[in-house]
N, C-alpha and C positions, 0 to 999 in steps of 0.2 A: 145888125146895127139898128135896122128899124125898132125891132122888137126890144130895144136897148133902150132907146129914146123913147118908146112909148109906156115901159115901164117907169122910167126916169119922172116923164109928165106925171103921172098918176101918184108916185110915189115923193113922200117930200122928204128932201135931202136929210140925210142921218149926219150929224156932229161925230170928232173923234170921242171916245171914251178917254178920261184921265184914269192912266196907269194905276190899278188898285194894288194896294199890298198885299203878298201872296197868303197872309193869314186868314185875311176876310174874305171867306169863302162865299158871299152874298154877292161881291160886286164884283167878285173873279168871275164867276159867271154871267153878270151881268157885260163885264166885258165879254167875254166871248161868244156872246152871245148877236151882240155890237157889232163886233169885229167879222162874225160869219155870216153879216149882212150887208157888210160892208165890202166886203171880198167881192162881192155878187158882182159887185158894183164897178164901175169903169176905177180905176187907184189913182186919187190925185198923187200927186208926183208934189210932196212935202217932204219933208224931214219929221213933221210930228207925223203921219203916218209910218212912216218908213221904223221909226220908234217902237211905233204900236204894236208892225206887225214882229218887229224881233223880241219885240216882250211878248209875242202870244205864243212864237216857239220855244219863249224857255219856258214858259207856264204849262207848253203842252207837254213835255217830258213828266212831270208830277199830275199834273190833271186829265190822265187819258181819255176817263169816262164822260168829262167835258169835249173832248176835240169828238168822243164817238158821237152825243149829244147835238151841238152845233156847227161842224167841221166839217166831218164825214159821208154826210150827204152830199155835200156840192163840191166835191175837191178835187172830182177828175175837172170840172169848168177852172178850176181856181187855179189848177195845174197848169191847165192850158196856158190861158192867159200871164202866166210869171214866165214864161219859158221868153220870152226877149225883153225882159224885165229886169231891173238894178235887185228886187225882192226875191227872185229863182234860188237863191239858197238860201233863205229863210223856207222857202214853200218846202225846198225837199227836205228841211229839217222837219218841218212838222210830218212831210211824207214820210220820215225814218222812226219818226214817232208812232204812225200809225202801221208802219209794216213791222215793227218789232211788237205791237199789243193786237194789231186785227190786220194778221198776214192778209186773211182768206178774203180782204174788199181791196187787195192791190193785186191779189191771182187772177188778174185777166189779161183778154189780149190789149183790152183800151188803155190800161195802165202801163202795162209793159212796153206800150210804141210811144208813147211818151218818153219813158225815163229812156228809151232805146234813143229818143232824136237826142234829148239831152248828153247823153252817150257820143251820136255822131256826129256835134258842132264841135267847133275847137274854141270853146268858152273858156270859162274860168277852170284849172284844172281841181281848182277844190271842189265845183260842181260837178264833176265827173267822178273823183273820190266816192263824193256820198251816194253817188246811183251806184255803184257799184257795192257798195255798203248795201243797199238797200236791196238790189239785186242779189246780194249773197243771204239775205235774210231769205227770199221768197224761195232759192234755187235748194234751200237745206231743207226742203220739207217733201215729204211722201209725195204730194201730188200738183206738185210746184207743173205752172202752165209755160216756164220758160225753156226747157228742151223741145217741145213741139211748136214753140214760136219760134227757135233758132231755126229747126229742120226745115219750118215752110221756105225760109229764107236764109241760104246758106250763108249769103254774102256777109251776113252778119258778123259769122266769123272773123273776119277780115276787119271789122270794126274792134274785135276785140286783139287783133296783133296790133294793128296800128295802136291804140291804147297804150300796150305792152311796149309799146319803143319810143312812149314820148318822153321827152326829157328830165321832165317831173320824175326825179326818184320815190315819191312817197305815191303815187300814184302808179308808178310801176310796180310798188311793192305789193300795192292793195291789187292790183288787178293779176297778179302771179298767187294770191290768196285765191281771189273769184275762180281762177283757173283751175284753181285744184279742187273746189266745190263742182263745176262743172265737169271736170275728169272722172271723178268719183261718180257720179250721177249717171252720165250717158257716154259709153263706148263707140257709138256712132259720132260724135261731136269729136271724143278725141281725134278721131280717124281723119276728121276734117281739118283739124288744128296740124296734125303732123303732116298732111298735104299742102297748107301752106307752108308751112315753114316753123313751126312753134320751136322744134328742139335747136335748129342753128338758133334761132333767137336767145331760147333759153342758156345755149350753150355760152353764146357772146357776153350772156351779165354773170356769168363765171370766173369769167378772165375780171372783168372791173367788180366786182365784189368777196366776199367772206363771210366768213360768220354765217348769224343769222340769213340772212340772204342767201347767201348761198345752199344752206341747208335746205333751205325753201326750196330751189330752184332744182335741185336732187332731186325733193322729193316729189315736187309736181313730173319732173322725167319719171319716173318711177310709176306716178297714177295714171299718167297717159296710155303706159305699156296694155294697151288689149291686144288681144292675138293677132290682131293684122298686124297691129304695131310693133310687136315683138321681132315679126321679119319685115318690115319694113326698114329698123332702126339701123341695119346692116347699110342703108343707103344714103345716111346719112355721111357724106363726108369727111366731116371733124372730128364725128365720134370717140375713133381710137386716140386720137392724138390730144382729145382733151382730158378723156379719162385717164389717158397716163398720167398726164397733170394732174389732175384731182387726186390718185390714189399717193401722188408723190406728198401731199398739202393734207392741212389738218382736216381738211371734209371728206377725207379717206374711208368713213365706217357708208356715209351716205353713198357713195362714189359704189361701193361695194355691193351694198345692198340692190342698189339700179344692175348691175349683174348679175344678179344671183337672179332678180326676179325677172330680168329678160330671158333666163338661160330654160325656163320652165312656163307652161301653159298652164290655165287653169285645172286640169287634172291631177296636174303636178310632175308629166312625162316632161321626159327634157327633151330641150328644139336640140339638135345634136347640130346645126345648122350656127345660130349662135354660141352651142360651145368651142366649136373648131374658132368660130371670128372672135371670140375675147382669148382664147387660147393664147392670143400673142400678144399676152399681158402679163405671161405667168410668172414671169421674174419679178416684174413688180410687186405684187402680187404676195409671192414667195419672201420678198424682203419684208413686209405687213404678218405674215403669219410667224414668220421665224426671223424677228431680228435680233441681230448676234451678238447686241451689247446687254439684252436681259431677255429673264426666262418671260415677260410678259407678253401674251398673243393673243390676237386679233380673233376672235371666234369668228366671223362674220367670214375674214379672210379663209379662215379652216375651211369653211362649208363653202366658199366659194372655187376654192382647188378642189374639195371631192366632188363638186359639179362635174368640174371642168375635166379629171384625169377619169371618170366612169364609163367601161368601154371607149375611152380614147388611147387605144394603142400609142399611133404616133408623140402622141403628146407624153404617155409615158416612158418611151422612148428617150424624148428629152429631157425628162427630166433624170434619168439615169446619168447625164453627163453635166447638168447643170449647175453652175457656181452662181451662188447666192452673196456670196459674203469674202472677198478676198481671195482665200484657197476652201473655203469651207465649199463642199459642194452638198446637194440637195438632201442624198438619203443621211448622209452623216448627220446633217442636222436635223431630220425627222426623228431620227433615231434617239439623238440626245433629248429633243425636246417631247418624249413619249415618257422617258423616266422623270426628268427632271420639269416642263413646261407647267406652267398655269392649266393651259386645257390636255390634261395626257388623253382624257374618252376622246374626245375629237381627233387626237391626233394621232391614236391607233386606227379609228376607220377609215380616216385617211388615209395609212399604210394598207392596210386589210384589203381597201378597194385599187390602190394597184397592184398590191400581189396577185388579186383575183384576175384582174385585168393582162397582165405580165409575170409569169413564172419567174423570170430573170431577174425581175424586184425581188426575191428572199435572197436570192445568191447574193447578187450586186450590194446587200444591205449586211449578211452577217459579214461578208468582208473587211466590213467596218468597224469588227472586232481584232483587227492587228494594230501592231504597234504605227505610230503617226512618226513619217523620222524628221527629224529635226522640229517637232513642235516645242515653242517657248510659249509656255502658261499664261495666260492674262486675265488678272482676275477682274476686269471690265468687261470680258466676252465671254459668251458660254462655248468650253472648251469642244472637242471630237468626242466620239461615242466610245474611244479606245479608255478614254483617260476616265469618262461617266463608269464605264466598266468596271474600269477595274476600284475606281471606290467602292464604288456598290458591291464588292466580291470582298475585298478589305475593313471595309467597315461596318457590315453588314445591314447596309442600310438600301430601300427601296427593290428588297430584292423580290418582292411580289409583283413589281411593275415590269423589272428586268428580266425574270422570268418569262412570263407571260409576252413581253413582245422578242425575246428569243423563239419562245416558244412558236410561234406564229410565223417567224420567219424558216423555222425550222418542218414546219407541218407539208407531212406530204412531199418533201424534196431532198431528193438522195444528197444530190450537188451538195445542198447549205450544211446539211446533214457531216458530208464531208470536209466541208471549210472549216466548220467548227471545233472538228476533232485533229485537223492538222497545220491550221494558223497560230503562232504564235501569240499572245496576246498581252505579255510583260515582255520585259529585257531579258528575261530568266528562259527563255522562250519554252514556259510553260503552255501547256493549251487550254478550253476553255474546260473540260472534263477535269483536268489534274487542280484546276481552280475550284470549280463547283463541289466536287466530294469531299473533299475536309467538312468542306460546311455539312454536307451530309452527317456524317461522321461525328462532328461538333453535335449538331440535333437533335441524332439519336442518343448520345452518350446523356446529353442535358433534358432532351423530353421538351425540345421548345419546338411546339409546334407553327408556332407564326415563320420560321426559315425554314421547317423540316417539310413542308407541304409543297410553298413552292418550287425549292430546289428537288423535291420527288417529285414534280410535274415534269420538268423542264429533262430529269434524266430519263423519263417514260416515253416523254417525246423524241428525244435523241436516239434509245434505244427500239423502238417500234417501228416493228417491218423495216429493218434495218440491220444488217451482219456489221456493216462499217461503225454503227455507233456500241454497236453490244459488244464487237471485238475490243473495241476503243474502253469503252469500260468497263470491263469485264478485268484486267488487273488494276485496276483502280479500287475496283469495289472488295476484290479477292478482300482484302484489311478488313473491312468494315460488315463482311456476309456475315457474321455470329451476330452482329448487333443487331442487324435489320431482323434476321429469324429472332431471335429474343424479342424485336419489339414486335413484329408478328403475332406470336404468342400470347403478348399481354392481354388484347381484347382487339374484340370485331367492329374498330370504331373506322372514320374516315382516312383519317393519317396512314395508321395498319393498312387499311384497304390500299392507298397510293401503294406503300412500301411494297406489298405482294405484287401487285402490278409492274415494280419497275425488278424484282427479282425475278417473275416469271417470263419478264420481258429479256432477260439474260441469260435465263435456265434455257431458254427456246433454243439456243446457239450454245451451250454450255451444257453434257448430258451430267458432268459428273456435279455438278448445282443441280439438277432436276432429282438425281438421287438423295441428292442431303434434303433436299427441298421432303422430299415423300419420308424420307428418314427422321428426319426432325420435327416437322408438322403433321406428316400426312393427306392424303389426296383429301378428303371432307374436311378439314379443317383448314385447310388453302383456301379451296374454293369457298368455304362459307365465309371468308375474312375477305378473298377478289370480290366476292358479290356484294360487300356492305356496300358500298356506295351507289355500285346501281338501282340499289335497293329503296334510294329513296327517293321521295318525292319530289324534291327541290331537283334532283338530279334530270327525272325525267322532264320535268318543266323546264331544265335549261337545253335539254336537246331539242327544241322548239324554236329556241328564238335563234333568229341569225345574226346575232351581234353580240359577244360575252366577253366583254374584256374588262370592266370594270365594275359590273353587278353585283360582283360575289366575290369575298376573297376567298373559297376553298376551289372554286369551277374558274375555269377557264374555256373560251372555244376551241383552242386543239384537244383538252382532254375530253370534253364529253364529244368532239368529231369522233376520237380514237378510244375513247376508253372501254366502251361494250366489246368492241369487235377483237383489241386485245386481252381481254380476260375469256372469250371466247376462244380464241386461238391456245392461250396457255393453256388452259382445260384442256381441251384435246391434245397434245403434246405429251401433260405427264399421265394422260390415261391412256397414249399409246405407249407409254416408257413402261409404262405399268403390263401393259397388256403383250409386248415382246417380251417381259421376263416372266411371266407366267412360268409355273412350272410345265412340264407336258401332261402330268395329269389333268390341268386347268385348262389348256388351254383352248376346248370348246365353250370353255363359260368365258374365259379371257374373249373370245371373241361376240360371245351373245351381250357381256356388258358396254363393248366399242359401237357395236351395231345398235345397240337399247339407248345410248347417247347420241346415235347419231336421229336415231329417229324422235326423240326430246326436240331436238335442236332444231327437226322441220316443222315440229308441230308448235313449237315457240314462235318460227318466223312465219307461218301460218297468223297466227293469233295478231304478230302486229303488221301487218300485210295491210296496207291505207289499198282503199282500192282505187283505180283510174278512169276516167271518164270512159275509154273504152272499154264494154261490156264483155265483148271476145277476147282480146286477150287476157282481162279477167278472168274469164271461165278455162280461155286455157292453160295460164298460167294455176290456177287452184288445180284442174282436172291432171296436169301433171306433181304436182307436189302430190297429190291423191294417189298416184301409181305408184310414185316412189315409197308413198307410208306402207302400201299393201305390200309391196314387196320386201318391205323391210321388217313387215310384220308376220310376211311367211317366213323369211328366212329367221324369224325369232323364236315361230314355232317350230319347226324344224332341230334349230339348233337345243329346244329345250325337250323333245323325244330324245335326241342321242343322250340329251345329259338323263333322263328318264333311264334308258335303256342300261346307261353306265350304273347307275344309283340298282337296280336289278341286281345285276351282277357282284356288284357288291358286294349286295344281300347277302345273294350266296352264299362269296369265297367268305362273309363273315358268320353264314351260319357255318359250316365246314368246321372254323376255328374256335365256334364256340363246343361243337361237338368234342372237338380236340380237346378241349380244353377240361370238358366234362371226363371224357377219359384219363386223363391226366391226373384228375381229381382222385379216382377212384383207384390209379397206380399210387399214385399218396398213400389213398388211405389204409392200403396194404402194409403198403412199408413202415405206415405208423403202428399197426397191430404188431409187426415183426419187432421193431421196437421195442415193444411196451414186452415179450414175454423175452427178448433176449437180454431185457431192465431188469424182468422176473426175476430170470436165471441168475443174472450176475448178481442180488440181492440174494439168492439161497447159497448161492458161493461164500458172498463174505458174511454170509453166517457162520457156517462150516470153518470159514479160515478165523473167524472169531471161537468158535467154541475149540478147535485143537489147539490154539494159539493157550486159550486157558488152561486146556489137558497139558500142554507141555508145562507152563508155570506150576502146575500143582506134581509136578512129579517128583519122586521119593527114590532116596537111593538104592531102596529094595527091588525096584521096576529092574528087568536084565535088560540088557543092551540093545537086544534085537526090540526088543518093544519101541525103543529111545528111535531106532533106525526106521521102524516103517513108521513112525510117525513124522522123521523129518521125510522121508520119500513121500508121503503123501500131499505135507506141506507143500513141497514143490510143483508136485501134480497141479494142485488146486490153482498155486499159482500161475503155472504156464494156463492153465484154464482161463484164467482171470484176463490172460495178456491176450490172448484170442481172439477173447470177447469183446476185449477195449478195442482192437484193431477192424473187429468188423462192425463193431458199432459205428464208430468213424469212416469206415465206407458206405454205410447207409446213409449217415449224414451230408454224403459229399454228394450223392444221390440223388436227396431231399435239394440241394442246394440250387443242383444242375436241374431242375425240372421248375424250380421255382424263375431262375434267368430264363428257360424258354420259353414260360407265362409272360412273363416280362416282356420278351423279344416281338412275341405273338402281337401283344398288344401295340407294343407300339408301332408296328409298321401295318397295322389293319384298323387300327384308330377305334381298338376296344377297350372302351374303360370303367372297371370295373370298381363300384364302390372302395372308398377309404378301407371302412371297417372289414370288408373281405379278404384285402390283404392282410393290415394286420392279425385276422383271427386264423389265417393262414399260416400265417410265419408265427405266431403261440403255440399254433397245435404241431408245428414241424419240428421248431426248437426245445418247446417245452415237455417233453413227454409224462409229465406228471398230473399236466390238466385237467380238462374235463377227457372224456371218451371224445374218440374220432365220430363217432356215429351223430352224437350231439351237435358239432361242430359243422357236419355237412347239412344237418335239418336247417343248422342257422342259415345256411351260405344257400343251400335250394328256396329260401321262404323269400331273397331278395327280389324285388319284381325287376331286377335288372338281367339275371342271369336267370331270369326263364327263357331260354334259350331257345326252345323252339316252337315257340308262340311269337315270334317277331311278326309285330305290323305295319312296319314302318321302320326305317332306319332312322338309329339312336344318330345324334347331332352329334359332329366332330371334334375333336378338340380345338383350341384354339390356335395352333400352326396351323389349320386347317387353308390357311390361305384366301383365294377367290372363291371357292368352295361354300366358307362358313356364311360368303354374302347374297350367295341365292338363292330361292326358296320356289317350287314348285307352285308359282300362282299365274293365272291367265293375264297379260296386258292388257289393259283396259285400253276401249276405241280411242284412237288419236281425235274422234271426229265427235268425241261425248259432248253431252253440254255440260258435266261434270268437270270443274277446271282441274280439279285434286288428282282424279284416277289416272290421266296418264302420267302422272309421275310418282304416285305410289312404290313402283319396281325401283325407281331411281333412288325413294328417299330410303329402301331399305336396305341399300347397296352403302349406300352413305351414310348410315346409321349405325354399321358393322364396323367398330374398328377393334381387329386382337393388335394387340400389343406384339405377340412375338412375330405377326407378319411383317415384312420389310417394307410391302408395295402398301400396307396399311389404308385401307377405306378408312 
């Protein structure tokens, strides 16, 4: 005060300034200039000041670089002094002016205990509004000085509930804003705020507000949540009984949201703690995700159930009995609303994660493919999963969604497996198999593949590692087996590949299907058409991700769970069907080619073998698959000496037959020389019977009688000659005949085969004896470099009945352990490569 007065003396009194128009920029600052000297100054207590100073805060809003100019300097003093002052909201407007253009000269502690007293008088409540304004400008910035002014002094807090419950709604509303800039900012503060009391607070302006507000009031519950406060919120008492309220009212999505993000910590692991305590909301809850009068759903709600039922047994427990909606109860309406809902992705994981969690989810859920008795239709409500069914089977409509969550409930479980195949599912009390395969049926005959793919998922999955579901369809499909092979046939695409899979899936349980199967296609053209699919890229990349139910309409998660290890199982199947009927001459290579697939098959699982953090079992689990390839790869060699040894002996009994055979030649070519002079003979005969024949025509009645007689007596002779010769000609022919069928016989059970033209020039020179010379005919038949007969080095290649025989080839297996990925399946691909026609078991 001294130092007030003594300025005062020295200094002569300043005049107010007359209000400039805000265009004339010379005397606007002259007034403020005025005015910020005047502030200094003790405030007469006028009306023209009081004027003055509310015309220099609306000038300061447009003239900031003035208020930084003559204001700014001295405005913590000017501060001061307005705080029990009629002017204190003039001042803090100009202060609102200055922390929205120069935060960084109100970031201290001397400004912030200021606007803090202003804060804890109980003035005017529109003064308290603008600090709180003003405070939310400084608290929104990186290095805002107001969380370490709170912390020095907790009590503060307490300043800001009392706030929060004063009467003044528009001041209640701004200070529920400040809260959520403070929430947001500092974890430590909430923690203080929820130790008084902030959520009952918050909770109470729930019940008196809506709307806007209300949403406000969610969400500041929602930013308070730090991890202490996440189990603390348990201790709250009103909790439950308010959020039932909320979720029941239109602030239902916010209501949800404050769950969902209580139910998980910043990592994102869920408190299992808080999911058991909202657990007993789930009805409510359940009415928001699936309500029964349309297909619209609450996503918020979705993910806030797969929170809640994840590894929660008991909960899904209850919800296996749970009535949602009149008689509708839980799974029937997941069910329904998986094909037909707004969010089907959401509302398969949600199924997905209680099946995982509860076995007794896939039963308890295909159950809900029987008939509903006494249901009346309402076309205001979405109907049972019975009545969704069976249009979707009728009309053929949504059957890639209906598949796929059959599919799913069917993966891996005998039980549902069974439901399926013996619940009625019309009045007709067809089942769900006698429904699905017409549409098969339909597919193949029309070539549509958008129904023929998923209805061949859904029978792949019903039939896999399953006699109940193969039994079950197996006269179903009996009708339609030519069509599926015909479409087999046509090409090696994805559809084809399903098909093979669910026929190999039947053949497995069915041998006299496993015969037609090898009869009609063939073991290599099976397997090349089962393997398109795995074959490809997309395919592997979906066996990665853990969640496949709406990514892709050709894949699904139960087929690529199941679909490797069933086309690996078919494989083996019809190459042991193959390998029992061998003949007995085969069946040392019958069993080298079982044993050469088997050891393919560890050197594949070798190859994609992820390895495990532990190093020993590692090495022991590789060092045993290593004994087993060696021993599988002596008993390969092994088994290819005996076949070695057999191919020897062979030789032999076929050099032997060709010796035979050379001899045979040579009994020929006797009987051809006999021939050709008993040909002579009979040619100088009917000369002789030609020239008497004439002596008799020229005879004269002067010839005697005896002349007449021994010329018919010799006639005779000649004749009976003549009949001799015809009759032993024809035994030498029958000779020729009978030596040519045991060339014949020879060959075909020693599997010697001996040029086209060999026989033919055989059967000229036997039949024709007018030919060439026999001598000519064997230079031809010796000059073949196939019947040099005993110069063999190597046995000649079999015919083509040759069987398992024609498919193996005397070559060493390449190392299981190469870094060549080709060589160890080389043996394989030549085994596969082999297909005769006239074999049955046909590679």
């Amino acid at each position: 005060g001294v130092e007030f007065l003594k300025r005062k003396s020295e200094k002569p009194a300043l005049e107010l300034p007359k209000l400039p128009e805000k265009e004339d920029l010379a005397q606007v600052k002259k007034f403020f200039r005025i005015m910020g000297e005047l502030l200094e100054n003790p405030w007469p207590n006028s009306e023209d000041f009081h004027r003055s100073v509310e015309y220099l805060a609306e000038l300061s809003e447009e003239q900031a670089n003035l208020v930084e100019e003559f204001l700014l300097p001295k405005w913590s003093s000017v501060l001061l002094q307005s705080l029990d002052s009629s002017l204190l909201q003039n001042t803090l407007d100009i202060t609102m002016t200055i922390g929205e253009h120069f935060p960084e000269a109100l970031n201290t502690q001397e400004y912030l205990g200021i606007l803090w007293r202003v804060l804890e008088g109980a003035g005017d409540p529109m003064s308290q509004y603008t600090v709180l304004r003003i405070l939310k400008q400084l608290i929104d910035r990186e290095n805002s000085a107001l969380p370490d002014y709170i912390h020095e002094s907790p009590s503060k807090v307490n300043t800001l509930l009392e706030t929060l419950n004063r009467p003044s709604e528009f001041l209640r509303n701004e200070c529920i804003l400040f809260l959520k800039f403070i929430a947001k900012s500092d974890e430590e503060i909430c923690k203080m705020l929820a130790f008084q009391g902030l959520f009952e607070s918050i909770l109470e302006i729930t019940k008196q507000e809506d709307g806007v507000i209300l949403k406000d009031c969610l969400q500041l519950m929602k930013m308070l949540l730090s991890d202490f406060n996440k189990h603390f919120i348990r201790e709250v008492p009103v909790i439950i009984e308010r959020l039932k309220h909320l979720i029941n009212s239109v602030a239902y999505n916010p209501a949800l949201e404050f769950m969902i993000e209580a139910c998980k910590d910043k990592q994102g692991k869920l408190i299992s703690s808080n999911q058991v305590y909202f657990s007993k909301l789930i009805k409510e809850i359940s009415s928001i995700a699936f309500p029964c009068s349309s297909y619209q759903q609450s996503r918020t709600a979705l993910e806030l159930i797969s929170l809640l039922v994840h590894n929660n047994q008991s909960l899904v427990k209850t919800l296996l009995n749970l009535q949602v909606h009149s008689w509708y109860d839980f799974l029937d309406l997941v069910c329904s609303y998986c094909i037909q809902g707004q969010e089907s992705s959401l509302t398969f994981e949600l199924l997905w994660s209680m099946c995982k969690t509860n076995k007794e989810v896939q039963s308890s859920a295909v159950s809900k493919i029987t008939c509903v008795p006494g249901y009346k239709e309402d076309p205001h409500s979405v109907p049972p999963f019975n009545i969704v069914l069976n249009q979707c089977l009728e009309e053929r409509t949504n059957l890639n969604l209906l598949c796929k969550l059959l599919e799913m409930l069917m993966l891996d479980n005998e039980v549902s497996k069974e439901l399926a195949t013996s619940l009625p599912i019309d009045t007709n009390s067809a089942n769900l198999p006698q429904k699905v395969v017409p549409i098969l049926t339909e597919s193949l005959s029309a070539k549509k593949v958008t129904s023929l793919v998923p209805v061949t998922r859904l029978l792949i999955t019903l039939a896999h590692n399953s006699s109940v579901g193969s039994q079950c369809l197996q006269p179903n499909l009996e009708t339609c087996m030519p069509l599926c092979l015909e479409y087999i046939l046509e090409d090696q695409q994805i559809p084809q590949s399903l098909c093979a899979c669910l026929v190999g899936c039947i053949a497995m349980h069915a041998p006299h299907i496993q015969t037609l199967v090898l009869k009609k296609i063939g073991y290599t053209g099976f397997c090349n058409t089962l393997e398109k699919l795995t074959s490809l890229q997309e395919f592997t990349k979906a066996e990665k991700q853990e969640n496949l139910f709406l990514d892709h309409r050709t894949f699904s998660m139960p087929l690529v769970k199941q679909f490797r290890s069933a086309s690996q199982t078919i494989k083996k199947t019809l190459l042991t069907e193959i390998t029992q009927n061998a003949p007995d001459s085969e069946s040392e290579l019958a069993k080298l080619v079982q044993v050469q697939d088997k050891l393919i098959s560890n050197l594949q699982d070798f190859r994609k073998y992820q390895p495990s953090q532990d190093t020993s079992q590692l090495n022991t689990e590789i060092n045993k698959l290593k004994s087993e390839n060696m021993s599988l790869q002596s008993e390969v060699e092994s088994l290819k000496l005996k076949l070695i040894e057999k191919d020897l002996e062979a030789k032999r009994e076929l050099r032997g037959i060709y010796q035979a055979f050379i001899s045979a030649q040579e009994t020929l070519e006797l009987t051809q020389f006999e021939n050709l002079s008993f040909n002579r003979e009979n040619t100088i005969l009917k000369a002789k019977i030609h020239r008497l024949e004439s002596e008799l025509g020229l005879q004269t009645p002067n010839h005697s009688q005896k002349d007449f007689l021994d010329l018919q007596e010799q006639v005779n002779n000649l004749q009976a000659d003549c009949e001799y010769l015809k009759n032993l000609n024809e035994i030498k022919e029958n000779q020729n005949q009978e030596l040519l069928e045991a060339l014949g016989e020879a060959k075909t059970n020693q599997g010697v085969k001996l040029p086209k033209e060999t026989y033919s020039q055989a059967t000229q020179a036997t039949t024709e004896t007018s030919q060439v010379p026999l001598k000519k005919f064997q230079t031809q038949v010796m000059q073949k470099p196939s019947l040099d007969l005993l110069k063999i080095e190597e046995a000649p290649r079999g015919p083509p009945n040759q069987g398992l025989a024609s498919l193996f080839e005397q070559e060493s297996i390449a190392d299981p352990f190469s870094q060549n990925e080709e060589e160890p399946f080389s043996f394989f691909s030549k085994i596969t490569n082999s297909t005769p026609t006239s074999n049955p078991f046909n590679f």
